[in-house]
DSSP file (Angstrom, degrees, kcal/mol; ACC not computed):
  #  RESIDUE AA STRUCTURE BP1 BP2  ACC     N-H-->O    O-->H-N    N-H-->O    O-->H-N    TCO  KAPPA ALPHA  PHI   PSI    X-CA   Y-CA   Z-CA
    1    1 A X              0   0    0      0, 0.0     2,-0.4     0, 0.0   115,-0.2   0.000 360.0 360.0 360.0 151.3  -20.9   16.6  -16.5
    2    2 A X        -     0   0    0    113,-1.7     2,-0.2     5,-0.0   138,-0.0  -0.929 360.0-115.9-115.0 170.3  -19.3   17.3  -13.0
    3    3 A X     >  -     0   0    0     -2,-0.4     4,-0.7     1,-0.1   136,-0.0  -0.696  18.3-145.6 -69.5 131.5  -16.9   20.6  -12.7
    4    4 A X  T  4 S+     0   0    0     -2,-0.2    -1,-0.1     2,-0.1   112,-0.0   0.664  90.2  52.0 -72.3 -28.4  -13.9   19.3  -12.0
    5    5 A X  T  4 S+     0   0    0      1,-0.1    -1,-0.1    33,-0.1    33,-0.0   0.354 117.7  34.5 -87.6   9.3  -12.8   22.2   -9.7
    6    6 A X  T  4 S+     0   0    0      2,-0.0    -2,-0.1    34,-0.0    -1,-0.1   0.598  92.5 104.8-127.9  -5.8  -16.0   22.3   -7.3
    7    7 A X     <  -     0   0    0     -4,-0.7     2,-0.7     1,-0.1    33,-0.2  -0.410  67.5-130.6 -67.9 157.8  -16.9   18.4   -7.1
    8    8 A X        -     0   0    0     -2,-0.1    84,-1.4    31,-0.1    85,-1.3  -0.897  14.3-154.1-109.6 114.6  -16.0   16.7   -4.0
    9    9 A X  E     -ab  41  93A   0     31,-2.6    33,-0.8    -2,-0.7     2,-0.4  -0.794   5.2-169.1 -90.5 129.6  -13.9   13.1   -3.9
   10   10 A X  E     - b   0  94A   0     83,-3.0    85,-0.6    -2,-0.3     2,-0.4  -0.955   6.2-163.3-116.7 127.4  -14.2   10.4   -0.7
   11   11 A X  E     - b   0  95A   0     -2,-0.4    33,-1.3    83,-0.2     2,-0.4  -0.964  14.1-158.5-100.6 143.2  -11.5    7.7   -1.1
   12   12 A X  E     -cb  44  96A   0     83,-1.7    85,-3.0    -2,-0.4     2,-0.6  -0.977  10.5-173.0-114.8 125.3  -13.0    5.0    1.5
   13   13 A X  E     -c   45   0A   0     31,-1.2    33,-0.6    -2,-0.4     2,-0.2  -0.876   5.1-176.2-113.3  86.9  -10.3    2.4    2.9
   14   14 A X  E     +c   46   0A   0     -2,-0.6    85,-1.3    31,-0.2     2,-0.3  -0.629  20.2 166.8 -70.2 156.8  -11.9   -0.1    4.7
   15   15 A X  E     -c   47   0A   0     31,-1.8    33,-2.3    -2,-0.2     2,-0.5  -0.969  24.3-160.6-175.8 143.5   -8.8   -2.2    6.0
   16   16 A X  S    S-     0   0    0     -2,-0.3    34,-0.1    31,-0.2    31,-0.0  -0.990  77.9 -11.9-153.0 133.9   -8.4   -4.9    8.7
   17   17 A X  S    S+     0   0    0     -2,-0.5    -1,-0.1     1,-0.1     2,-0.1   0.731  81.0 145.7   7.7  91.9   -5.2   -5.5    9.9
   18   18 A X     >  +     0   0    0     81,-0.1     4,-0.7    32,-0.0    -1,-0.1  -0.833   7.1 138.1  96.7  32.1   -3.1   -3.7    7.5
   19   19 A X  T  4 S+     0   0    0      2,-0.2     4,-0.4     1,-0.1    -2,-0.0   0.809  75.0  59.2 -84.7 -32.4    0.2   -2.1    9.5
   20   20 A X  T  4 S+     0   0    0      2,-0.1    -1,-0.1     3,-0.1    80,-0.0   0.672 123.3  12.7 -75.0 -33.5    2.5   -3.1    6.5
   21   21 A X  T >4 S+     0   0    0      3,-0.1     3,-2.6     2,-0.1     2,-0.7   0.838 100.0  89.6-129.7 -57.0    0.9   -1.2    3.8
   22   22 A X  T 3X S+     0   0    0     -4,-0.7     4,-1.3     1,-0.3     5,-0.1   0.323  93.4  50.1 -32.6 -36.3   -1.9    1.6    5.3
   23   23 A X  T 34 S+     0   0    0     -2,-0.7    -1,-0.3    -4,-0.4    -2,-0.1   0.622 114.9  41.3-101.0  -1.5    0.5    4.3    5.6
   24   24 A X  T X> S+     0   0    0     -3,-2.6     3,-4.4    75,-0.2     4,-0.8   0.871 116.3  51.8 -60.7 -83.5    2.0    3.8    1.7
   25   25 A X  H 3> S+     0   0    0      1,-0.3     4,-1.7    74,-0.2    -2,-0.2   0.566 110.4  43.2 -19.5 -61.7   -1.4    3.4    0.5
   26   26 A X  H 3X S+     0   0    0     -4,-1.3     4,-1.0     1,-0.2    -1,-0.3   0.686 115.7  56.0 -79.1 -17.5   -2.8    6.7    2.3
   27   27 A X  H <> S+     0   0    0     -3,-4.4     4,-2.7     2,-0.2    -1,-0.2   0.957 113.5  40.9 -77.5 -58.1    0.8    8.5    0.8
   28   28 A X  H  X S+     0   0    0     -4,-0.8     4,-0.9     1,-0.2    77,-0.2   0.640 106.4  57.4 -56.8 -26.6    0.0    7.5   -2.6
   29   29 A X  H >X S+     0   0    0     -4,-1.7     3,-2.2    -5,-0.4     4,-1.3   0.988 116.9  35.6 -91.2 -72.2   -3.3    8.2   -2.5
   30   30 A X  H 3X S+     0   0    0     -4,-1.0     4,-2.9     1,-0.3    -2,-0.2   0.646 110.8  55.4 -52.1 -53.8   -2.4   12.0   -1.6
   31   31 A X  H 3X S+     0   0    0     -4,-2.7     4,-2.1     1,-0.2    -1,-0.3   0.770 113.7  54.6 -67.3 -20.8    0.6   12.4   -3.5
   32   32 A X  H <X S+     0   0    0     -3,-2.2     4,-2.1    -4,-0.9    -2,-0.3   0.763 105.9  44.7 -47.1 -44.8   -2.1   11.3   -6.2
   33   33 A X  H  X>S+     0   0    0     -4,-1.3     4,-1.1     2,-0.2     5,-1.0   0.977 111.8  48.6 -93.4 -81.3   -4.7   13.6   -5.7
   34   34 A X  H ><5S+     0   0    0     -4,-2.9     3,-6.8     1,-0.2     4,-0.5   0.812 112.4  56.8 -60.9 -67.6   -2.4   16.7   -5.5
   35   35 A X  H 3<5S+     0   0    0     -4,-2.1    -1,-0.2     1,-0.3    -2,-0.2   0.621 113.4  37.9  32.2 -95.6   -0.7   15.1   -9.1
   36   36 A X  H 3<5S-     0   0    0     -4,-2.1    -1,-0.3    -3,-0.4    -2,-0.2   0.439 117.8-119.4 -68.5 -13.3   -4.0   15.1  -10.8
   37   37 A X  T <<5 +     0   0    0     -3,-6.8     2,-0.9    -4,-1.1    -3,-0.2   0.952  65.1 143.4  70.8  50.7   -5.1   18.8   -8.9
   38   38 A X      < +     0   0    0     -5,-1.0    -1,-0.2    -4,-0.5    -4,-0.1  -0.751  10.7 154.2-132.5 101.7   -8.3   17.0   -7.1
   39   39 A X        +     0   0    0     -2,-0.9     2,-1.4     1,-0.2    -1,-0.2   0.762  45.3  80.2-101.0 -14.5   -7.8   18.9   -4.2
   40   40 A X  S    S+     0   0    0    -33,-0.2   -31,-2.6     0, 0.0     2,-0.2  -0.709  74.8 147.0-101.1  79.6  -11.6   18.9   -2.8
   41   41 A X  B     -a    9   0A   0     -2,-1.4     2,-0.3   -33,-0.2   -31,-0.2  -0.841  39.0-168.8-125.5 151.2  -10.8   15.3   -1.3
   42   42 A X        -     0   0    0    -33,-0.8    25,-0.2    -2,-0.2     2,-0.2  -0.388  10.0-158.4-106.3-157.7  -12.0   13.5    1.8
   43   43 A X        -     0   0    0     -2,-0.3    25,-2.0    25,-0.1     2,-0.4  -0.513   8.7-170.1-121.6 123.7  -10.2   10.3    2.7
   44   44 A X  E     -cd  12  68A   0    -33,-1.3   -31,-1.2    23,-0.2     2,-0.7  -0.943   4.2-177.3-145.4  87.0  -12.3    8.0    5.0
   45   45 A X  E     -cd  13  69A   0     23,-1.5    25,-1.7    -2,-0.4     2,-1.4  -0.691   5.8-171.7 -92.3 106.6  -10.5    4.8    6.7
   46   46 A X  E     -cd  14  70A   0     -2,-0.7   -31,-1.8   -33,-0.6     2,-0.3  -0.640  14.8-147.1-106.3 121.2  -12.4    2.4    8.7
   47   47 A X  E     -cd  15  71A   0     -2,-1.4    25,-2.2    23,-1.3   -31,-0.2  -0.677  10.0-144.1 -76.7 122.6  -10.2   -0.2   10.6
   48   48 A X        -     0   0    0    -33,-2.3    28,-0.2    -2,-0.3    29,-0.2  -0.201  61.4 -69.0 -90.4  60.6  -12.2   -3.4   10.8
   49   49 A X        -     0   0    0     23,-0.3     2,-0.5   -34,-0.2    -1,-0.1   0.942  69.0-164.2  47.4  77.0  -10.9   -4.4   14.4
   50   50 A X        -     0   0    0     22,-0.2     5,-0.3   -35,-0.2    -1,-0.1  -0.627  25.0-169.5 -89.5 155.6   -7.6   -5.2   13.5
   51   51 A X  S    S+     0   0    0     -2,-0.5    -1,-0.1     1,-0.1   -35,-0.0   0.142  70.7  80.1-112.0   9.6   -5.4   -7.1   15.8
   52   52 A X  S    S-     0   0    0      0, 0.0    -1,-0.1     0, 0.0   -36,-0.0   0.822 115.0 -87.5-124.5 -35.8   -2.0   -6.6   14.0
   53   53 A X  S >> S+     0   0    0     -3,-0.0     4,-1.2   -34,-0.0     3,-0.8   0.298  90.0 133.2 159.2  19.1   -0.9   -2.9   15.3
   54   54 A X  H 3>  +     0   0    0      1,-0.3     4,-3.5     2,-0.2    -3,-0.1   0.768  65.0  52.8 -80.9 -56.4   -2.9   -1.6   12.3
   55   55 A X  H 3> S+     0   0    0     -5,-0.3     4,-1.8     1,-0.3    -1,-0.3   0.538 104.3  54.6 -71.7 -11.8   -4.7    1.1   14.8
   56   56 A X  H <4 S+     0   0    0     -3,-0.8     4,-0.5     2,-0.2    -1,-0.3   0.845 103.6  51.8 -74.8 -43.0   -1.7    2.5   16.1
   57   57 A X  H >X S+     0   0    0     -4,-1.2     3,-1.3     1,-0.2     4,-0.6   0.980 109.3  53.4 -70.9 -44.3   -0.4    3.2   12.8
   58   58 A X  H >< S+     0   0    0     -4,-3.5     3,-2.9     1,-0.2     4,-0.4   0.968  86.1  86.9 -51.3 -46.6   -3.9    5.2   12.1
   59   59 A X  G >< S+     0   0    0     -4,-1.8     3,-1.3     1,-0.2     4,-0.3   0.655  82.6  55.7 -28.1 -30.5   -3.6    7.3   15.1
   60   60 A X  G X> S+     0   0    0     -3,-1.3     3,-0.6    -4,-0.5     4,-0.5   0.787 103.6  51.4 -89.9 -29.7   -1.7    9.7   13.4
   61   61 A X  G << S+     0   0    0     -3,-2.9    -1,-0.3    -4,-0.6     6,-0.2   0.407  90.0  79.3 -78.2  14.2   -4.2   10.3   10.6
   62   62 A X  G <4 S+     0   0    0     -3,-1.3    -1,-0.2    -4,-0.4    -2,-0.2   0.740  99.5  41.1 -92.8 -26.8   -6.9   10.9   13.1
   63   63 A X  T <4 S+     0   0    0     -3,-0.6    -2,-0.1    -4,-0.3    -1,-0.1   0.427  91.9 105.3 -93.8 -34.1   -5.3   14.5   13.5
   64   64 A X  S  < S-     0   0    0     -4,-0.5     2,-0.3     1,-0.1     3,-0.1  -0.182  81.2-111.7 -60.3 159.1   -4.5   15.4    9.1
   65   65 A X  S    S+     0   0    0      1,-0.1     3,-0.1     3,-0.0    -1,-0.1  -0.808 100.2  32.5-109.4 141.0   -6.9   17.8    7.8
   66   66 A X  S    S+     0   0    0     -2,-0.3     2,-0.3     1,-0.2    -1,-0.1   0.186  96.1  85.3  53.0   8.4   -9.0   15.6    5.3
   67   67 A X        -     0   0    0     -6,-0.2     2,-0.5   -25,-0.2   -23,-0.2  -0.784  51.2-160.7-107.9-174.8   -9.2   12.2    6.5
   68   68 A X  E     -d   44   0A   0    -25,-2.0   -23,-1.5    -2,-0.3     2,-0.4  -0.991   5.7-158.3-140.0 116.0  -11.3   10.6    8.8
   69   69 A X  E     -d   45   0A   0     -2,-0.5     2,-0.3   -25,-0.2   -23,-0.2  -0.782   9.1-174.5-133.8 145.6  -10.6    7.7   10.4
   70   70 A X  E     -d   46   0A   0    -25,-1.7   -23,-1.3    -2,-0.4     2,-0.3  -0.802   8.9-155.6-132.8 163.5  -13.4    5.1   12.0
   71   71 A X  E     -d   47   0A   0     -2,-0.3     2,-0.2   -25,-0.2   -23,-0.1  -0.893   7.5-143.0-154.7 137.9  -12.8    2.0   14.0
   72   72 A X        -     0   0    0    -25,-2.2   -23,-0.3    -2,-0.3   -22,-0.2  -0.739   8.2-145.8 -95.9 133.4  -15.3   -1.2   14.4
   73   73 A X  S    S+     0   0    0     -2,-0.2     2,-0.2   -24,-0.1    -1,-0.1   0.839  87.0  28.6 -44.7 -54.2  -15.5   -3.0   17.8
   74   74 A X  S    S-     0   0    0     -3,-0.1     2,-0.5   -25,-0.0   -24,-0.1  -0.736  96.1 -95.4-120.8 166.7  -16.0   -6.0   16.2
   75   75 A X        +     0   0    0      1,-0.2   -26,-0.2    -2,-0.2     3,-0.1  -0.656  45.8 159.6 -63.8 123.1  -15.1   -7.6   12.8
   76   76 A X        -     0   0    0     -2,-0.5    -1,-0.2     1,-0.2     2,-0.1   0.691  44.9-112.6-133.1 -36.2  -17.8   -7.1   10.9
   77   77 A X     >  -     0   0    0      1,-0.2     4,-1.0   -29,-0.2     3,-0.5  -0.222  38.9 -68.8 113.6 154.9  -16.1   -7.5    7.0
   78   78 A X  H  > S+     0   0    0      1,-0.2     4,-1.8     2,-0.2    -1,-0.2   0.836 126.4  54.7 -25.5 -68.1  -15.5   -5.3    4.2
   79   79 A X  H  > S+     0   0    0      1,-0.3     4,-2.8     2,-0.3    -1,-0.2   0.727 107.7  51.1 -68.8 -23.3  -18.7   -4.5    3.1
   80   80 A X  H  > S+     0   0    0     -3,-0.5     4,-1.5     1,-0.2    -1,-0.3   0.997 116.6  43.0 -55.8 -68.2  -19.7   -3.3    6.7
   81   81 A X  H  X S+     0   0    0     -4,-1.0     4,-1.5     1,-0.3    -2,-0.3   0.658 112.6  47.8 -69.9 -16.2  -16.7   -1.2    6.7
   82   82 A X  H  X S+     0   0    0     -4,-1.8     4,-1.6     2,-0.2     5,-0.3   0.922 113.7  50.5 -86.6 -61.7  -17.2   -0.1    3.3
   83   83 A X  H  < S+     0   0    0     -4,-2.8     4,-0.5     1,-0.2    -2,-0.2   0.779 110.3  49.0 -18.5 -45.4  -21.1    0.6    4.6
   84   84 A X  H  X S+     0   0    0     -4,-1.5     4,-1.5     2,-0.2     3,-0.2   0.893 113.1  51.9 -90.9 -42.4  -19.7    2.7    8.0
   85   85 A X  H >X S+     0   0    0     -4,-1.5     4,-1.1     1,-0.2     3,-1.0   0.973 109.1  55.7 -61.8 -79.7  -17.3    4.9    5.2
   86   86 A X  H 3< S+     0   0    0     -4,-1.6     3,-0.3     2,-0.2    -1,-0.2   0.687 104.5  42.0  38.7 -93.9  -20.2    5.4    3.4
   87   87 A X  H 34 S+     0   0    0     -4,-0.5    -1,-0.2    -5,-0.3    -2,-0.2   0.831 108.1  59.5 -83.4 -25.7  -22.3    6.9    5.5
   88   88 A X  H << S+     0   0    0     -4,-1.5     2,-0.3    -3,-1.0    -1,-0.2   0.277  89.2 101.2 -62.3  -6.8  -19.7    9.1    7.0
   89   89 A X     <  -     0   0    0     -4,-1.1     2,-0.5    -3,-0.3   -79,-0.1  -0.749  43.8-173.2 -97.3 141.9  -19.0   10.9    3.2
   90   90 A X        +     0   0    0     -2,-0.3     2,-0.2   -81,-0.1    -3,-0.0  -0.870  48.5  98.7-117.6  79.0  -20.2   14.1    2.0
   91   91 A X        -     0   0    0     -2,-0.5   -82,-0.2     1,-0.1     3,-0.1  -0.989  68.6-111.9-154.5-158.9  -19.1   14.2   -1.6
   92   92 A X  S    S+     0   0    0    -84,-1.4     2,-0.6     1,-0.3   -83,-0.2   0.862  98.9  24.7 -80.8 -46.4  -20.0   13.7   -5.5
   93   93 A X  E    S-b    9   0A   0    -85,-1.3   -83,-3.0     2,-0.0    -1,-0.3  -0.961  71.4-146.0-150.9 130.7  -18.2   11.1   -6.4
   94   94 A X  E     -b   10   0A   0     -2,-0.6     2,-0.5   -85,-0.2   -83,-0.2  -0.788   8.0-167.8-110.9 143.5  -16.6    7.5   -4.0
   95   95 A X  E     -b   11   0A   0    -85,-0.6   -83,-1.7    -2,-0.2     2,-0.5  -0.997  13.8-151.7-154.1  94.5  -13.1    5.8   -4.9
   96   96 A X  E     -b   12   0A   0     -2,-0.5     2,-0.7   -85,-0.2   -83,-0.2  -0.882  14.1-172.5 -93.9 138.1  -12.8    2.5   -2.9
   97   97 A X        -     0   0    0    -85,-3.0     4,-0.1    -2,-0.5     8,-0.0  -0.855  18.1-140.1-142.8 117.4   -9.7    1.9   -2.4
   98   98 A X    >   -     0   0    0     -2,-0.7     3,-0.7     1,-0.1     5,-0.4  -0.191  18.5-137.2 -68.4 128.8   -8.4   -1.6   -0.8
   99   99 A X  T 3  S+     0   0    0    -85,-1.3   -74,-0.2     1,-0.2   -77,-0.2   0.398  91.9  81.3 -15.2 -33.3   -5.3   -1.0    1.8
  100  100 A X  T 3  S-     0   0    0    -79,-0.1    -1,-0.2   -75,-0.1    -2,-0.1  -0.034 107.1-112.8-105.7   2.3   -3.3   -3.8    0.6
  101  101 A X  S <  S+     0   0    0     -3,-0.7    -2,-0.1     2,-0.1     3,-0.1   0.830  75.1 132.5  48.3  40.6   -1.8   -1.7   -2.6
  102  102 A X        +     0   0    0     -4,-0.4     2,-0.4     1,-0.1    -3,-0.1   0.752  65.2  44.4 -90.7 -18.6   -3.6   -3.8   -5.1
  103  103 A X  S    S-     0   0    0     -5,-0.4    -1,-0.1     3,-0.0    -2,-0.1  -0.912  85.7-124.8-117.0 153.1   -4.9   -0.7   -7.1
  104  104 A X        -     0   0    0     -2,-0.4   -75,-0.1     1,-0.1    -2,-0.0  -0.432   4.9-153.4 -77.7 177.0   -2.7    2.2   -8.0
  105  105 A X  S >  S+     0   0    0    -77,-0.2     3,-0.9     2,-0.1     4,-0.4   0.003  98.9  72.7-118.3 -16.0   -4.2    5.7   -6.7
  106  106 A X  T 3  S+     0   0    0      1,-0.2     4,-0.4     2,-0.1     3,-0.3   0.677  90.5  62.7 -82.3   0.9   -2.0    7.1   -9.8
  107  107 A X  T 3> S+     0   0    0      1,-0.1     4,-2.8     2,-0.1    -1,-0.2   0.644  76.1  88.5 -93.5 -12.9   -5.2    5.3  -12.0
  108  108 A X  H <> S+     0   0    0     -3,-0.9     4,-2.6     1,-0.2    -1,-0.1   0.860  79.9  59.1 -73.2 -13.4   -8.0    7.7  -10.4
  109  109 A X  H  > S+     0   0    0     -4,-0.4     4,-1.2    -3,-0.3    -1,-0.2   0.956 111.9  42.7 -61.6 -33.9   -7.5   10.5  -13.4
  110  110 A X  H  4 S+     0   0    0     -4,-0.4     4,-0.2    -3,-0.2    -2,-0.2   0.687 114.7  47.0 -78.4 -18.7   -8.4    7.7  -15.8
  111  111 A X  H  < S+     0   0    0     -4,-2.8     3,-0.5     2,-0.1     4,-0.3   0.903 122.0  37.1 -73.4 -42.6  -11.2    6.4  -13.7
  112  112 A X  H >< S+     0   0    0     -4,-2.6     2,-2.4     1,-0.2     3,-0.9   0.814  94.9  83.2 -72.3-105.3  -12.7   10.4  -13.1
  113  113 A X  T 3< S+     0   0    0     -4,-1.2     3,-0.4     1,-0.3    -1,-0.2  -0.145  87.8  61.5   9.8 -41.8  -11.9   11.8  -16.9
  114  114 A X  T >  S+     0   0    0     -2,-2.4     3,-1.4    -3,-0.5    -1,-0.3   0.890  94.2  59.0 -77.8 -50.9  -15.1   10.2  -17.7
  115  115 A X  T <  S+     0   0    0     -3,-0.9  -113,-1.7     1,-0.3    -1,-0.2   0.533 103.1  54.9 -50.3 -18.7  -17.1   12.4  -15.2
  116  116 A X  T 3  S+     0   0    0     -3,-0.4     2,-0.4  -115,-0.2    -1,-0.3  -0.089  85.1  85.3-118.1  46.6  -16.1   15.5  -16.9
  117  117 A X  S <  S-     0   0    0     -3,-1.4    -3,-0.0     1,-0.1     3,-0.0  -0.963  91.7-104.9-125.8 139.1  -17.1   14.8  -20.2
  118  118 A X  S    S+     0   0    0     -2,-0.4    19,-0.6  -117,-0.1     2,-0.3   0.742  93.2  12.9 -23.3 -70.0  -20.9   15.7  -21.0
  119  119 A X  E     -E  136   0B   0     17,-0.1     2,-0.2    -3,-0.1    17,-0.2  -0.916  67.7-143.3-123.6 145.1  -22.5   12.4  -21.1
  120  120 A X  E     -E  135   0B   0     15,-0.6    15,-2.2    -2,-0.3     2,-0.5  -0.659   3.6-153.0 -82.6 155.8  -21.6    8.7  -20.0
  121  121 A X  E     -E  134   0B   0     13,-0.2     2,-0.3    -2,-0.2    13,-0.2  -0.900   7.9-160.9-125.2  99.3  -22.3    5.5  -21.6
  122  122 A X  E     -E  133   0B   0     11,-1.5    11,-2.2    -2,-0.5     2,-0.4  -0.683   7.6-160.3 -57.1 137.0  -22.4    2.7  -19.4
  123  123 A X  E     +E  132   0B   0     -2,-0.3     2,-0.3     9,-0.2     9,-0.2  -0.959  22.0 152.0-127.0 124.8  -22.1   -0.7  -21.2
  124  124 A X  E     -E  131   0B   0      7,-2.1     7,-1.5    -2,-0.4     2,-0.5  -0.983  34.5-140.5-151.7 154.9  -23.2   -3.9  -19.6
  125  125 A X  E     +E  130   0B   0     -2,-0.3     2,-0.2     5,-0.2     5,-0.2  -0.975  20.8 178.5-125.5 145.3  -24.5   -7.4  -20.7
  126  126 A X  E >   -E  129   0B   0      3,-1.7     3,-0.5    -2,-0.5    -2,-0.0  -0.877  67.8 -21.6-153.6  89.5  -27.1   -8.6  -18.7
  127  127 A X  T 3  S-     0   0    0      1,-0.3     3,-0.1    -2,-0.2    -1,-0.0   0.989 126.5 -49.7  61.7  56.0  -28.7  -12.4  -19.8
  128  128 A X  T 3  S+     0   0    0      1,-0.1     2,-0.3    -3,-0.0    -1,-0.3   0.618 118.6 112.7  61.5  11.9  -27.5  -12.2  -23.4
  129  129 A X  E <   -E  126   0B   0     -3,-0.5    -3,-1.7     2,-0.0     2,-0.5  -0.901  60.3-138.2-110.1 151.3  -29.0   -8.6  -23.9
  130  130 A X  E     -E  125   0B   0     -2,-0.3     2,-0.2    19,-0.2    -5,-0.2  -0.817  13.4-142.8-120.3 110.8  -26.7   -6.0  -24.3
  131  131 A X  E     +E  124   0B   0     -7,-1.5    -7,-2.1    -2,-0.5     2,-0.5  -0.408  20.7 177.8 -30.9  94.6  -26.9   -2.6  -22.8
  132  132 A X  E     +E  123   0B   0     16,-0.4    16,-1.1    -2,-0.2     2,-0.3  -0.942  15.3 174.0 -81.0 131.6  -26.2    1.3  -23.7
  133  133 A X  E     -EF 122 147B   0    -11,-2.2   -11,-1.5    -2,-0.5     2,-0.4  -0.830  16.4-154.6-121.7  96.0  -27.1    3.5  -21.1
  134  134 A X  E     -E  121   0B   0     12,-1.2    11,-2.6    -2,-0.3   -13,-0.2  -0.700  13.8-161.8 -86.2 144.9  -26.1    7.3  -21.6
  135  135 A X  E     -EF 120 144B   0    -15,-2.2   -15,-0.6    -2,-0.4     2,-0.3  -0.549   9.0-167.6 -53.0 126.7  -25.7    9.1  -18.6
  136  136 A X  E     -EF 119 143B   0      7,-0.7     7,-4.7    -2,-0.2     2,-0.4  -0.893  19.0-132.2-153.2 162.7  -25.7   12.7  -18.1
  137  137 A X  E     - F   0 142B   0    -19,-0.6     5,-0.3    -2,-0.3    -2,-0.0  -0.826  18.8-177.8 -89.5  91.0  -24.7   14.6  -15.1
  138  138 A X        -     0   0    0      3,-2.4     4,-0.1    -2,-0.4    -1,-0.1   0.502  64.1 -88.4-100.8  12.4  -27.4   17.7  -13.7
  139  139 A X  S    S+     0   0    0      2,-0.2     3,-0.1  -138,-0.0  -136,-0.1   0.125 117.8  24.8 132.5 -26.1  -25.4   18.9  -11.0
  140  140 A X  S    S+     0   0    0      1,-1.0     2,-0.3  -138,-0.0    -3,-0.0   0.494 117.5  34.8-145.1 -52.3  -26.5   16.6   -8.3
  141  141 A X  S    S-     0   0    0     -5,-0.0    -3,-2.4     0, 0.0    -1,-1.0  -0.926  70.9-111.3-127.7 169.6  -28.0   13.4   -9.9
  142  142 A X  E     -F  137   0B   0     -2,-0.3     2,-0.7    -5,-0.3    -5,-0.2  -0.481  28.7-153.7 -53.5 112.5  -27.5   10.9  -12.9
  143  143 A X  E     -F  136   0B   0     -7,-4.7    -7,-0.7    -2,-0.2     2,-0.5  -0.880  13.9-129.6-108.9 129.5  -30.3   11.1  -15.2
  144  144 A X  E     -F  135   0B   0     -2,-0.7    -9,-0.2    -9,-0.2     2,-0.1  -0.702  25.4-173.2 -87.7 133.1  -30.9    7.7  -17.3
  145  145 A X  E     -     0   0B   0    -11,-2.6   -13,-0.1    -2,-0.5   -11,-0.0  -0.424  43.7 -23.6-101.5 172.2  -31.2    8.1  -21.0
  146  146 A X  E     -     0   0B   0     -2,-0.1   -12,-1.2   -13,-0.1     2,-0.6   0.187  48.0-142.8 -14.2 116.9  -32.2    5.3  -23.8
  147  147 A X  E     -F  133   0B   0    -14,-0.2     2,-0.5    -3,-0.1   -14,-0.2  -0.911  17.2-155.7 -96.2 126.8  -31.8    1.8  -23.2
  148  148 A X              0   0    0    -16,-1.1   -16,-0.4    -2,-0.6   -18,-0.0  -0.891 360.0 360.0-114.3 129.3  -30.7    0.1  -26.5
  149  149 A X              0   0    0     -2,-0.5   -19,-0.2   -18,-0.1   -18,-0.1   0.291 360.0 360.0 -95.3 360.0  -31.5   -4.0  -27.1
């Protein structure tokens, strides 16, 4: 289980050329997070050389207190940028969260809830077997419990 008032949240926005929507997205995502009270937040954007005025519009979150803003030379693709956010976050628990306003930011209480509850169950099918994994939380890592066939 994680405390909800001392765990730490990184939203990571990789985004490549993105002028239209980066500075809703990054509103929403804030007005989100205060909402829900998850105030121990980073936000961590890396522009993947965009070409579209995308990096102008970031300057101005290079200055906010909790985000972080990154920029690639070259285009390198999501998962690179997702990679460089990444490695630049210090917290418990990562929220990727696409530029483009294809996921709400008002959905992350129902995505977290689960993280403050004692144990998690992950469910997965994997080659016609199906999976329980409980979870539980010791402060720092994920301890794996019983696998059920």
């Amino acid at each position: 289980m994680i405390d909800k008032n001392s765990f730490r949240l990184s939203i990571l926005i990789p985004c490549y050329n993105e002028k239209n929507t980066i500075e809703k997205i990054v509103e929403k995502i804030i007005e989100s997070l205060k909402k829900y009270k998850f105030l121990n937040y980073e936000i961590i954007i890396v522009d993947d050389n965009s070409h579209d005025g995308t990096k102008e519009k970031l300057k101005k979150f290079e200055v906010q207190e909790n985000i972080k803003v990154f920029y690639h030379k070259k285009n390198y693709g999501k998962g690179s940028a997702i990679q460089t956010a990444i490695s630049n976050s210090n917290s418990d628990v990562v929220i990727i969260q696409d530029a483009d306003l294809e996921y709400d930011p008002f959905d992350y209480n129902k995505l977290l809830l689960h993280f403050f509850e004692p144990e998690v169950t992950i469910k997965l099918v994997k080659k016609y077997k199906f999976y329980e994994i409980p979870i539980t939380y010791d402060g720092r890592s994920y301890v794996e419990g019983k696998k059920y066939v």
